[in-house]
PyMOL Python script that loads the backbone (N, CA, C, O; Angstrom):
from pymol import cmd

cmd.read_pdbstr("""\
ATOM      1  N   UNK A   1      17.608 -16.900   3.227  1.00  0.00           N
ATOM      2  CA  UNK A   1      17.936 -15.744   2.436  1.00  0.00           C
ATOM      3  C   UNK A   1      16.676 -15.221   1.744  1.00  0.00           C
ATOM      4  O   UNK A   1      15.861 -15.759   0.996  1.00  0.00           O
ATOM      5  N   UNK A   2      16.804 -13.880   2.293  1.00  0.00           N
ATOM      6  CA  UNK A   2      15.366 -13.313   0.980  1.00  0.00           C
ATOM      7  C   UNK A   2      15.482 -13.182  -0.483  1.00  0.00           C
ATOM      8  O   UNK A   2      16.355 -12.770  -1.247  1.00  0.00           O
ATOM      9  N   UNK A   3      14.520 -13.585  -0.584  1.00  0.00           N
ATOM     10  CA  UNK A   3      14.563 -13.308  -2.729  1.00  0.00           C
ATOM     11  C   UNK A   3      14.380 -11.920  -2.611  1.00  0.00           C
ATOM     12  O   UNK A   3      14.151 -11.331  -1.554  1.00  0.00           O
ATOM     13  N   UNK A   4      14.490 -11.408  -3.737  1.00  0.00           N
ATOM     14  CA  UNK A   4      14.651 -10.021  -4.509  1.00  0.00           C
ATOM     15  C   UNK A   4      12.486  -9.390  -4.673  1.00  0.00           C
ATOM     16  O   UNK A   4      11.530  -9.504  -5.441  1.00  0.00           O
ATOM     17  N   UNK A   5      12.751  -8.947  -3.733  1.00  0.00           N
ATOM     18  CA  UNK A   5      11.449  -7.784  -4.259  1.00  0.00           C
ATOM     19  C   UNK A   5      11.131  -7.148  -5.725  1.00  0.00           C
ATOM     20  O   UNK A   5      11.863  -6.250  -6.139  1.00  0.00           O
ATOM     21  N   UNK A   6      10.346  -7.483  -6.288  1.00  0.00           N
ATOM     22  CA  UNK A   6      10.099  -7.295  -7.701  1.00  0.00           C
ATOM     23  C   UNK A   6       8.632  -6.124  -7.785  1.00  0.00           C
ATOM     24  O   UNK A   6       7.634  -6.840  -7.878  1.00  0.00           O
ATOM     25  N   UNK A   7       8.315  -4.958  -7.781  1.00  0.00           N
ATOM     26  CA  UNK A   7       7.092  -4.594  -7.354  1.00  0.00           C
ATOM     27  C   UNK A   7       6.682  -3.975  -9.172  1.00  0.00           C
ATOM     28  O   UNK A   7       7.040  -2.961  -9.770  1.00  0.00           O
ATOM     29  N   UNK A   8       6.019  -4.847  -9.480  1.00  0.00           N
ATOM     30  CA  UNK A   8       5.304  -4.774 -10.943  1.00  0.00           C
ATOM     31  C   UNK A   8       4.197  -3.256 -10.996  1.00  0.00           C
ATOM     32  O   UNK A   8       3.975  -2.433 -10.107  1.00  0.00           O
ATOM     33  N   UNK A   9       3.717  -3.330 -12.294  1.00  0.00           N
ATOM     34  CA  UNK A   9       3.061  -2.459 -12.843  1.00  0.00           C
ATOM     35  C   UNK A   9       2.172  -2.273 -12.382  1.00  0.00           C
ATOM     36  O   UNK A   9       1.711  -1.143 -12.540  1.00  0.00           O
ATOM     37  N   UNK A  10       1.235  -3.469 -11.362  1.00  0.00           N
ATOM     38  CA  UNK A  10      -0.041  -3.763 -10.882  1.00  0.00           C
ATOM     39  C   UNK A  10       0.228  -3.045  -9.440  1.00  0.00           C
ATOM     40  O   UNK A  10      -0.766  -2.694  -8.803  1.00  0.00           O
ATOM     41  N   UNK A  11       1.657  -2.788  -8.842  1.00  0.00           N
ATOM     42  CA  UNK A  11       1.646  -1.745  -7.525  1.00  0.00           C
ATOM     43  C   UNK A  11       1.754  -0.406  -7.993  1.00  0.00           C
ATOM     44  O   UNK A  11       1.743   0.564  -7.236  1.00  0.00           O
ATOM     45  N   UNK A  12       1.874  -0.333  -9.391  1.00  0.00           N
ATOM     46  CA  UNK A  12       1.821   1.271  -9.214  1.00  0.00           C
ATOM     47  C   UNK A  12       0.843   1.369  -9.164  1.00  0.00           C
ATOM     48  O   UNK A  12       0.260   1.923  -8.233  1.00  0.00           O
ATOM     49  N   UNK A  13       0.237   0.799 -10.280  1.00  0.00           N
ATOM     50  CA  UNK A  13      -1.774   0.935 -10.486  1.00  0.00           C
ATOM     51  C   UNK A  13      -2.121   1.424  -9.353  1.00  0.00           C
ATOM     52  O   UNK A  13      -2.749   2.475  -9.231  1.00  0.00           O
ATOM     53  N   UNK A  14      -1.586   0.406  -8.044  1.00  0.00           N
ATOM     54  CA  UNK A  14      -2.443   0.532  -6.902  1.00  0.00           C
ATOM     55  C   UNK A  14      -2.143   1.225  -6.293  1.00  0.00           C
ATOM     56  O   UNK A  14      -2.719   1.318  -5.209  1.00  0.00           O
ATOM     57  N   UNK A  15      -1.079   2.115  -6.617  1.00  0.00           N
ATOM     58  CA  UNK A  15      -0.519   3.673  -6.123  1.00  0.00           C
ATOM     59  C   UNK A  15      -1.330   4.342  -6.418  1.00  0.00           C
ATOM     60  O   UNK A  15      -2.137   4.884  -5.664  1.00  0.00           O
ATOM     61  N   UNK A  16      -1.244   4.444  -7.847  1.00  0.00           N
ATOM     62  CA  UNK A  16      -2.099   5.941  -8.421  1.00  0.00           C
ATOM     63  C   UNK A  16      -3.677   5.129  -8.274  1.00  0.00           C
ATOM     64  O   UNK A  16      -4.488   6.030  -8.487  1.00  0.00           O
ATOM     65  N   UNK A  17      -4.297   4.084  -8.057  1.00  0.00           N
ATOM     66  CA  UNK A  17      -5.387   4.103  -7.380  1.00  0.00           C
ATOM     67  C   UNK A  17      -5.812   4.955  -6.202  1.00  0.00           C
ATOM     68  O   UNK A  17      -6.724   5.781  -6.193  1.00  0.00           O
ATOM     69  N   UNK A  18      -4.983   4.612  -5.187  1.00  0.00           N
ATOM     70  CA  UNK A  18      -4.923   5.228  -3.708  1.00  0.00           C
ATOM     71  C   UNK A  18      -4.951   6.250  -4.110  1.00  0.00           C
ATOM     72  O   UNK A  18      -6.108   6.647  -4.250  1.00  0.00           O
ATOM     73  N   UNK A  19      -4.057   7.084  -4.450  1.00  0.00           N
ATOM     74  CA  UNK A  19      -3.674   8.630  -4.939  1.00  0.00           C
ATOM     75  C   UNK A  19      -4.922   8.957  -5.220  1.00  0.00           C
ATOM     76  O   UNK A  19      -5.696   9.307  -4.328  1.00  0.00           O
ATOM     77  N   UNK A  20      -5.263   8.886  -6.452  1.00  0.00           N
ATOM     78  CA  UNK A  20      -6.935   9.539  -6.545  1.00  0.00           C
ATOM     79  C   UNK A  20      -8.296   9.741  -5.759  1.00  0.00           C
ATOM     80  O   UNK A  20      -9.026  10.718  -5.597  1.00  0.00           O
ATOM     81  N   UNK A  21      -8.361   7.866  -5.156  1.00  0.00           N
ATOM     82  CA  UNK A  21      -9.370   8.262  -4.238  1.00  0.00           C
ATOM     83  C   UNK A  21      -8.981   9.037  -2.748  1.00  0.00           C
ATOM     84  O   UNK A  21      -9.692   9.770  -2.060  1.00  0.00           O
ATOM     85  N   UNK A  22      -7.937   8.700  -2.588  1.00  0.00           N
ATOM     86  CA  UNK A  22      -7.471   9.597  -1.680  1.00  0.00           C
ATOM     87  C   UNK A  22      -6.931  11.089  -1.814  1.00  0.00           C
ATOM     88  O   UNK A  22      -6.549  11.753  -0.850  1.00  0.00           O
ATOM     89  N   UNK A  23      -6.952  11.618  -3.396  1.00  0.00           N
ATOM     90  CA  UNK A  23      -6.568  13.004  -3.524  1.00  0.00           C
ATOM     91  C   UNK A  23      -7.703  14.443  -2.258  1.00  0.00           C
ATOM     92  O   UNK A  23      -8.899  14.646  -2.054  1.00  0.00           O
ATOM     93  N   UNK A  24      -6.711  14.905  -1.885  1.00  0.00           N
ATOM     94  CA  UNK A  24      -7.748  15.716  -0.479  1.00  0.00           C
ATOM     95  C   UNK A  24      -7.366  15.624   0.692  1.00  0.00           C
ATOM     96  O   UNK A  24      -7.280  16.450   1.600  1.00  0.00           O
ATOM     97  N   UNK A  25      -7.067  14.218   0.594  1.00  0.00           N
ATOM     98  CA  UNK A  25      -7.162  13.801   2.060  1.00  0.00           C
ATOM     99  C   UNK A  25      -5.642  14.165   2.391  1.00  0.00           C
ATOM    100  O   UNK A  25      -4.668  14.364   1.666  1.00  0.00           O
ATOM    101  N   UNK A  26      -5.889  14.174   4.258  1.00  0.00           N
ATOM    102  CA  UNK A  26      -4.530  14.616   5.082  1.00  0.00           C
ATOM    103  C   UNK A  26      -4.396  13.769   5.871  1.00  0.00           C
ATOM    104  O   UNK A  26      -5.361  13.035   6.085  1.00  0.00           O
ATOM    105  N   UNK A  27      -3.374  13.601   6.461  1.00  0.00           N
ATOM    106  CA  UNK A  27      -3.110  13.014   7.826  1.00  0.00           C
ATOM    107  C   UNK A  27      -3.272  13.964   8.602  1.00  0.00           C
ATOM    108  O   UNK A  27      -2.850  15.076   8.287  1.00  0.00           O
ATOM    109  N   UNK A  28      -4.009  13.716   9.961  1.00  0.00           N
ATOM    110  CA  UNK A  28      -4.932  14.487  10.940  1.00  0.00           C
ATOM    111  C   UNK A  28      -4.057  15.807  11.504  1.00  0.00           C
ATOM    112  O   UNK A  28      -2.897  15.616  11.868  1.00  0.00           O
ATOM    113  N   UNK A  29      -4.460  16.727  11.546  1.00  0.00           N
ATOM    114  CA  UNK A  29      -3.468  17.812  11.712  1.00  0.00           C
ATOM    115  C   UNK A  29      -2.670  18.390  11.167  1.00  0.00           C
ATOM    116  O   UNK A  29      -1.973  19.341  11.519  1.00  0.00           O
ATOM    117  N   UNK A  30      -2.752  17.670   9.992  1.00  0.00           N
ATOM    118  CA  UNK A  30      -1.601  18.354   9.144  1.00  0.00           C
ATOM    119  C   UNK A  30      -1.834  18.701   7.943  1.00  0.00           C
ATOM    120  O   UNK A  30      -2.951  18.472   7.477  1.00  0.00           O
ATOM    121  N   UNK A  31      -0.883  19.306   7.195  1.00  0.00           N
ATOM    122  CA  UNK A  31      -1.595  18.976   5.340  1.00  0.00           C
ATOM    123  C   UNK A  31      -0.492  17.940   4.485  1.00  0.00           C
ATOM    124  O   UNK A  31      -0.272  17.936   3.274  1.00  0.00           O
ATOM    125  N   UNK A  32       0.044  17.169   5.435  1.00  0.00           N
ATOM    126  CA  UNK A  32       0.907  16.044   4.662  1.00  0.00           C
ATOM    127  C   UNK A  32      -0.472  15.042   4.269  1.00  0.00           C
ATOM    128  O   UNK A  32      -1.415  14.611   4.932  1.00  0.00           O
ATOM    129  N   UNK A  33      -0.019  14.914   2.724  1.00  0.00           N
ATOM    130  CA  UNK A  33      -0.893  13.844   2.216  1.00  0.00           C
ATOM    131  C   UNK A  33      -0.889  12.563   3.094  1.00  0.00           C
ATOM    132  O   UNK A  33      -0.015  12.082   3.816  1.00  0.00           O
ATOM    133  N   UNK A  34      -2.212  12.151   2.780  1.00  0.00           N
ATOM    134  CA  UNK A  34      -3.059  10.928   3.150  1.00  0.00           C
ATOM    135  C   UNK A  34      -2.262   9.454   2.418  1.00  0.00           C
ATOM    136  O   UNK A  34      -2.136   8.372   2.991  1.00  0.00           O
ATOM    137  N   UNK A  35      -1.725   9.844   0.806  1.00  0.00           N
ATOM    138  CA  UNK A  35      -0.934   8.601   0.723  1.00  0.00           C
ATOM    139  C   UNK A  35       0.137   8.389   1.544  1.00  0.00           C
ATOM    140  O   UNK A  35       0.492   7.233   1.772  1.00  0.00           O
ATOM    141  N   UNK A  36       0.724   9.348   2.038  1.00  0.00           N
ATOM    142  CA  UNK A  36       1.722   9.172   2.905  1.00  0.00           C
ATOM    143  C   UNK A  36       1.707   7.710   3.934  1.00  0.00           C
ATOM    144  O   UNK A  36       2.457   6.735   3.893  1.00  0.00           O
ATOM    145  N   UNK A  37       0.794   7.944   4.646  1.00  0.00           N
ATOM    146  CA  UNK A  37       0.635   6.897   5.556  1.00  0.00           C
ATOM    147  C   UNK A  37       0.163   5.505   4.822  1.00  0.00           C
ATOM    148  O   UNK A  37      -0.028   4.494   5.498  1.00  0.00           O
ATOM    149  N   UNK A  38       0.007   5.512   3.553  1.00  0.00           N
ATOM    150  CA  UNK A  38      -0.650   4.268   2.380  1.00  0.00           C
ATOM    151  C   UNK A  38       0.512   3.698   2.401  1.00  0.00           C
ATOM    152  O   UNK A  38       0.652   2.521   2.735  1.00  0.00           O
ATOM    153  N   UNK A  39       1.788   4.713   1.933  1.00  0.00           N
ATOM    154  CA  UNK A  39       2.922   3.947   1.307  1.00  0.00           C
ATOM    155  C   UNK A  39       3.703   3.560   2.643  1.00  0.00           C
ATOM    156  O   UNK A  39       4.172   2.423   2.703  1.00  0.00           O
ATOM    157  N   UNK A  40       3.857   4.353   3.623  1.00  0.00           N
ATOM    158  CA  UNK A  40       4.510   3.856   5.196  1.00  0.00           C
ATOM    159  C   UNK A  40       3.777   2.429   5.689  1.00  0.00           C
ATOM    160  O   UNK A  40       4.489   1.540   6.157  1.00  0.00           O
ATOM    161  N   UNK A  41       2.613   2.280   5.591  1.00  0.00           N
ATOM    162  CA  UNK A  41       2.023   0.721   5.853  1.00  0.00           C
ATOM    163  C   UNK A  41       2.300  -0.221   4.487  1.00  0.00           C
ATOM    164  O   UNK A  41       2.058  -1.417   4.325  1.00  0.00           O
ATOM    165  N   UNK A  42       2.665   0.376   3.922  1.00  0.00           N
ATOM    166  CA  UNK A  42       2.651  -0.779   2.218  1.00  0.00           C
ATOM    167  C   UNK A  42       4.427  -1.289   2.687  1.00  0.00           C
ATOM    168  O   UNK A  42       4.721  -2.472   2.861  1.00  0.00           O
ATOM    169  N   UNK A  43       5.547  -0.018   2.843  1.00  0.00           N
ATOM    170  CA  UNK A  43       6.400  -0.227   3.265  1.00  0.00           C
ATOM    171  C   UNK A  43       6.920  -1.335   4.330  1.00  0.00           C
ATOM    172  O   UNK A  43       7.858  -2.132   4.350  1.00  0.00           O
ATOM    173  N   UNK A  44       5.617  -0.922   5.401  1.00  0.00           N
ATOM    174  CA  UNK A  44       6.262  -2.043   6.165  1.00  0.00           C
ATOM    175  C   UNK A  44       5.545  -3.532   6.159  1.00  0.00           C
ATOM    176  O   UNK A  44       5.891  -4.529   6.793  1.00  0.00           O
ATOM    177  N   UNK A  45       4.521  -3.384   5.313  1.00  0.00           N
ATOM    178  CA  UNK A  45       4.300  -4.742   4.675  1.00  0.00           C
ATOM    179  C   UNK A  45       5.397  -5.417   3.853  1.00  0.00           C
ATOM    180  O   UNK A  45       5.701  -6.583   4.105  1.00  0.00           O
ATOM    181  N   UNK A  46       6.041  -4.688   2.819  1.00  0.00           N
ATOM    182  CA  UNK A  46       7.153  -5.612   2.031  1.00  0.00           C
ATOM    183  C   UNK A  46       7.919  -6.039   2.521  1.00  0.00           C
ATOM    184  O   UNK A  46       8.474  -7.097   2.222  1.00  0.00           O
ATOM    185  N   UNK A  47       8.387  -4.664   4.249  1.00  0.00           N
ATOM    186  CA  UNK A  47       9.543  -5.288   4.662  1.00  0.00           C
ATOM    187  C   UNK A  47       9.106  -6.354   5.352  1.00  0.00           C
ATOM    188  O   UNK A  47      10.085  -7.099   5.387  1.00  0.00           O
ATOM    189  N   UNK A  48       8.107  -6.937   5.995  1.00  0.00           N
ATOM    190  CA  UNK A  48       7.869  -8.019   7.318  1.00  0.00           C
ATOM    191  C   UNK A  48       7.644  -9.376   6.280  1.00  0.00           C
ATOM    192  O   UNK A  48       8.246 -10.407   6.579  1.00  0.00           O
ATOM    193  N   UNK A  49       6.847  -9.363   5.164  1.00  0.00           N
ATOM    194  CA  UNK A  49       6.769 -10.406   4.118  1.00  0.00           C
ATOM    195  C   UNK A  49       7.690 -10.808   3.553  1.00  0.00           C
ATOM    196  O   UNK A  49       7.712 -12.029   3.394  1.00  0.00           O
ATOM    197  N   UNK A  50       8.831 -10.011   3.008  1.00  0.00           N
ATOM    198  CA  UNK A  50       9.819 -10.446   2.408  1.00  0.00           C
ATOM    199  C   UNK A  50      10.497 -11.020   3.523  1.00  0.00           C
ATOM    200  O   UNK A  50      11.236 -11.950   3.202  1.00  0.00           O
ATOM    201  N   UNK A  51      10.469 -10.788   4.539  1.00  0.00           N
ATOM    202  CA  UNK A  51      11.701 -11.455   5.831  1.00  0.00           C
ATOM    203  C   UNK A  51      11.075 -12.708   5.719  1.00  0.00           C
ATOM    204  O   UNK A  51      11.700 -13.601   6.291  1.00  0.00           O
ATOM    205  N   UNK A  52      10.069 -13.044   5.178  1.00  0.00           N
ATOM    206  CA  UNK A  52       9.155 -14.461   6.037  1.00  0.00           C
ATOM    207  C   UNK A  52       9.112 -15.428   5.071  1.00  0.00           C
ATOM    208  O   UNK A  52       8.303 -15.478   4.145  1.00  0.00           O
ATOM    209  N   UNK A  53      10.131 -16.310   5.341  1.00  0.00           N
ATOM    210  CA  UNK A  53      10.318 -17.744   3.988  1.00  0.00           C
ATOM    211  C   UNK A  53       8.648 -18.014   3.213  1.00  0.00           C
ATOM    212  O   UNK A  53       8.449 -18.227   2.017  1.00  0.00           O
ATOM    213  N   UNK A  54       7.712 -17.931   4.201  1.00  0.00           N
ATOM    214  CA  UNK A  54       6.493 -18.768   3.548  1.00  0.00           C
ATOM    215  C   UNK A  54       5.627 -17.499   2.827  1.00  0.00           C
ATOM    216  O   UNK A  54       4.760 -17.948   2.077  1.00  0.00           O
ATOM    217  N   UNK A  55       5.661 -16.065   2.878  1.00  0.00           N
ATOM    218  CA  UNK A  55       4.958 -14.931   2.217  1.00  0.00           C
ATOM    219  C   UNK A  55       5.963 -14.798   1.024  1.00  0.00           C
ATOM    220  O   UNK A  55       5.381 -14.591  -0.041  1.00  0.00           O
ATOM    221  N   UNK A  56       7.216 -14.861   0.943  1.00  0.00           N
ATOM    222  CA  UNK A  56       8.298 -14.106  -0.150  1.00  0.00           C
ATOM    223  C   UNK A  56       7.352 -14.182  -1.773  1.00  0.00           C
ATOM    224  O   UNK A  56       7.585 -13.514  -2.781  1.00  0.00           O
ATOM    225  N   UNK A  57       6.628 -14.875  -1.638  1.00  0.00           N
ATOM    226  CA  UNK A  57       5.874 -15.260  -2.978  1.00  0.00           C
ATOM    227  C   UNK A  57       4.667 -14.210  -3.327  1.00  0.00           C
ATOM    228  O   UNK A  57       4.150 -13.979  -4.420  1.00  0.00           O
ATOM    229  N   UNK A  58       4.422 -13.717  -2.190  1.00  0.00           N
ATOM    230  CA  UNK A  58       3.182 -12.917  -1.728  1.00  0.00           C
ATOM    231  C   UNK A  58       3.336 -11.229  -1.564  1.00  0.00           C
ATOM    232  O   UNK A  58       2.439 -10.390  -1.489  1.00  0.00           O
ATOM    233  N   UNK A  59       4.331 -11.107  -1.547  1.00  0.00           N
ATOM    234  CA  UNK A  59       4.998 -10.424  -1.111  1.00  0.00           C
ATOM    235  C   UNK A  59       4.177  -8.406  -1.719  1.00  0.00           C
ATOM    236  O   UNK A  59       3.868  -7.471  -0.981  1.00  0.00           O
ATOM    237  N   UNK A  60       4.112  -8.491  -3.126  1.00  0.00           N
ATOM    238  CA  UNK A  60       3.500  -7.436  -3.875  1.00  0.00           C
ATOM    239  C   UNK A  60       2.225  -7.561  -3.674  1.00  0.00           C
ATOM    240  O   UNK A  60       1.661  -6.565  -3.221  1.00  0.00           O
ATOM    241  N   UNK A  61       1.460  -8.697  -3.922  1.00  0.00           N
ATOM    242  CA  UNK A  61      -0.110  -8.713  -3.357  1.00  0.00           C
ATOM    243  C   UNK A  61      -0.562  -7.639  -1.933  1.00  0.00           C
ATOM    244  O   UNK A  61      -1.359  -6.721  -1.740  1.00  0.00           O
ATOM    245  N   UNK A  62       0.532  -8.432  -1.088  1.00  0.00           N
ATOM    246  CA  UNK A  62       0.542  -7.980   0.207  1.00  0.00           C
ATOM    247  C   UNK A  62       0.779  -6.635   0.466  1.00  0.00           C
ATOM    248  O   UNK A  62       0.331  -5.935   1.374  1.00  0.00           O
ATOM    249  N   UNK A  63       1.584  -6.340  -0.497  1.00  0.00           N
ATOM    250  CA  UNK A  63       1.730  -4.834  -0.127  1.00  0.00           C
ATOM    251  C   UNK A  63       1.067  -4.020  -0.867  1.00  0.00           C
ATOM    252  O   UNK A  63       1.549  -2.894  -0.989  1.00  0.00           O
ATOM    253  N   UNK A  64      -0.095  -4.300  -1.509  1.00  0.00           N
ATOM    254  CA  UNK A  64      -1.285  -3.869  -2.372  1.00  0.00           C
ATOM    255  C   UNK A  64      -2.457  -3.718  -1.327  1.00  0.00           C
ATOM    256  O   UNK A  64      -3.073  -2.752  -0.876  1.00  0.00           O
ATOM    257  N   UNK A  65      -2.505  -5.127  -1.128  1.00  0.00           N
ATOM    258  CA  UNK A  65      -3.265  -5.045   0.787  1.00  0.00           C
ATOM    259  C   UNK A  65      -3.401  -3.858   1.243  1.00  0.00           C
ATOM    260  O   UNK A  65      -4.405  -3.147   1.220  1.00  0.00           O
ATOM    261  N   UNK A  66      -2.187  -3.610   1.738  1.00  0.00           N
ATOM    262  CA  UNK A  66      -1.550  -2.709   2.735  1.00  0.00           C
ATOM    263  C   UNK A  66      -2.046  -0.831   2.313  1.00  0.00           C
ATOM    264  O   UNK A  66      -2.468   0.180   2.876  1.00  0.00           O
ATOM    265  N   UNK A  67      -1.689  -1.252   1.155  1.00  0.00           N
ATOM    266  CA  UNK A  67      -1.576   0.164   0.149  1.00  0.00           C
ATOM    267  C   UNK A  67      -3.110   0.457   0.022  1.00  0.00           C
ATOM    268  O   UNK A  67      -3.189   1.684  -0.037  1.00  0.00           O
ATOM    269  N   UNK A  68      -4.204  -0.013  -0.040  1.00  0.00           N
ATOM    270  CA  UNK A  68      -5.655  -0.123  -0.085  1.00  0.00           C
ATOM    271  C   UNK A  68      -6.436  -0.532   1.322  1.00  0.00           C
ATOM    272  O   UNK A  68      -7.598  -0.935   1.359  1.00  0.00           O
ATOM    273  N   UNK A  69      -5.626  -0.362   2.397  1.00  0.00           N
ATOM    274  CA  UNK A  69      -6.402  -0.703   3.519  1.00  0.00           C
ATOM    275  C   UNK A  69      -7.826   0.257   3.714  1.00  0.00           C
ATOM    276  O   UNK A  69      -8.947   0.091   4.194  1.00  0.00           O
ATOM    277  N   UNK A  70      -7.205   1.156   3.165  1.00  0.00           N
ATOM    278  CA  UNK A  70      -8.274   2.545   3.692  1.00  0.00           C
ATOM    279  C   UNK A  70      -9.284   3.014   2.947  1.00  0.00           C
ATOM    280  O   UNK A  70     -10.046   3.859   3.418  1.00  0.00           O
ATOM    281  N   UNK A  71      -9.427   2.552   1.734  1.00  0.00           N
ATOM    282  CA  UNK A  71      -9.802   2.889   0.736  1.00  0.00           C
ATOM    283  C   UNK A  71     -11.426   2.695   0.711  1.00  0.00           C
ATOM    284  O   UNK A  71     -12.106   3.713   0.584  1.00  0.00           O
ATOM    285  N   UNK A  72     -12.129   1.314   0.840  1.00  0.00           N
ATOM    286  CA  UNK A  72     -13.199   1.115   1.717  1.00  0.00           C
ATOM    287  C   UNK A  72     -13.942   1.779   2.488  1.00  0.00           C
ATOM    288  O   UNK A  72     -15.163   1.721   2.343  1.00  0.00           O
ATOM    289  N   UNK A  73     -13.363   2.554   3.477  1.00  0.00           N
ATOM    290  CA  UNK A  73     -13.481   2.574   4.878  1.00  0.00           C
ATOM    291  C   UNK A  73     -13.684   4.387   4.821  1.00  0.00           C
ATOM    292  O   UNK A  73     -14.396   5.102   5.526  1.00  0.00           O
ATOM    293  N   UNK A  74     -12.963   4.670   3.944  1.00  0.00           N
ATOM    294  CA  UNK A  74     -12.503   6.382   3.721  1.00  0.00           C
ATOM    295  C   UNK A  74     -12.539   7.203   2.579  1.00  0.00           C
ATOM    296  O   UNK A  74     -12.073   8.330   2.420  1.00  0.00           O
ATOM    297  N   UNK A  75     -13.467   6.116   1.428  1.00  0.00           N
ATOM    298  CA  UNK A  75     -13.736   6.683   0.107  1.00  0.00           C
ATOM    299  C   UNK A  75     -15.015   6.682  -0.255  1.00  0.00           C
ATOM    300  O   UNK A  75     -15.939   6.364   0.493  1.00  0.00           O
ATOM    301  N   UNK A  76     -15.131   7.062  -1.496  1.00  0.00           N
ATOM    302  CA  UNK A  76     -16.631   6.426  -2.232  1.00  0.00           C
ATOM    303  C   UNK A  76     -16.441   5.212  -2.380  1.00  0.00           C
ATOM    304  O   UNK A  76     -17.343   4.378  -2.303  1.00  0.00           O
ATOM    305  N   UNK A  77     -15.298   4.967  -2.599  1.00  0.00           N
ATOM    306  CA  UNK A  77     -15.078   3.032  -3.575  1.00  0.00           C
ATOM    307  C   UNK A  77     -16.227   2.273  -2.783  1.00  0.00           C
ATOM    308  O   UNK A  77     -16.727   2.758  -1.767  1.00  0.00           O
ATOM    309  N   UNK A  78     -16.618   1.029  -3.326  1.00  0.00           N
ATOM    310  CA  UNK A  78     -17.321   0.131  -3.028  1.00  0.00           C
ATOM    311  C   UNK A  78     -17.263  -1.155  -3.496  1.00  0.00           C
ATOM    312  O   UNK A  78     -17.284  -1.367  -4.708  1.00  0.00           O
ATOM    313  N   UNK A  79     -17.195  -2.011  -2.719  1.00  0.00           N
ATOM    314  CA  UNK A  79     -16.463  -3.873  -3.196  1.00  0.00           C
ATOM    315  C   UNK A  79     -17.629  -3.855  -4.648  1.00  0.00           C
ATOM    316  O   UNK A  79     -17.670  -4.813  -5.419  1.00  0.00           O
TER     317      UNK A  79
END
""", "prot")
cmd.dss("prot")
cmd.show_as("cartoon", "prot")
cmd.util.cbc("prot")
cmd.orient("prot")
């Protein structure tokens, strides 16, 4: 049985993180925002972790992961 998804204060952060450095940006062809596709991969991070007895613990980290994949790769940010 899955435990209960709890997504704290520290995933919004990492919402309105994304959001900013990503304010501008599109998904290719279109003018649908760039978080769009942040929160569709964050999405299906919670859902595949929460299914999985040994991540359920991990579960918000992971979908922080998910939510910041691009951020690196497609911003100014820098580790």
């Amino acid at each position: 049985m899955s435990k209960e998804v709890v997504l704290s204060k520290k995933f919004s952060d990492a919402v309105e993180f994304a959001r900013f450095h990503h304010e501008g940006h599109t998904r290719k062809g279109t003018t649908i925002p760039y978080l769009s596709h942040l929160l569709t991969v964050a999405g299906l991070a919670i859902e595949d972790a929460a299914a999985d007895p040994e991540l359920q613990d991990q579960v918000e980290d992971i979908a922080i992961a998910a939510l910041l994949h691009d951020v690196l790769e497609d911003t100014e940010v820098t580790a």
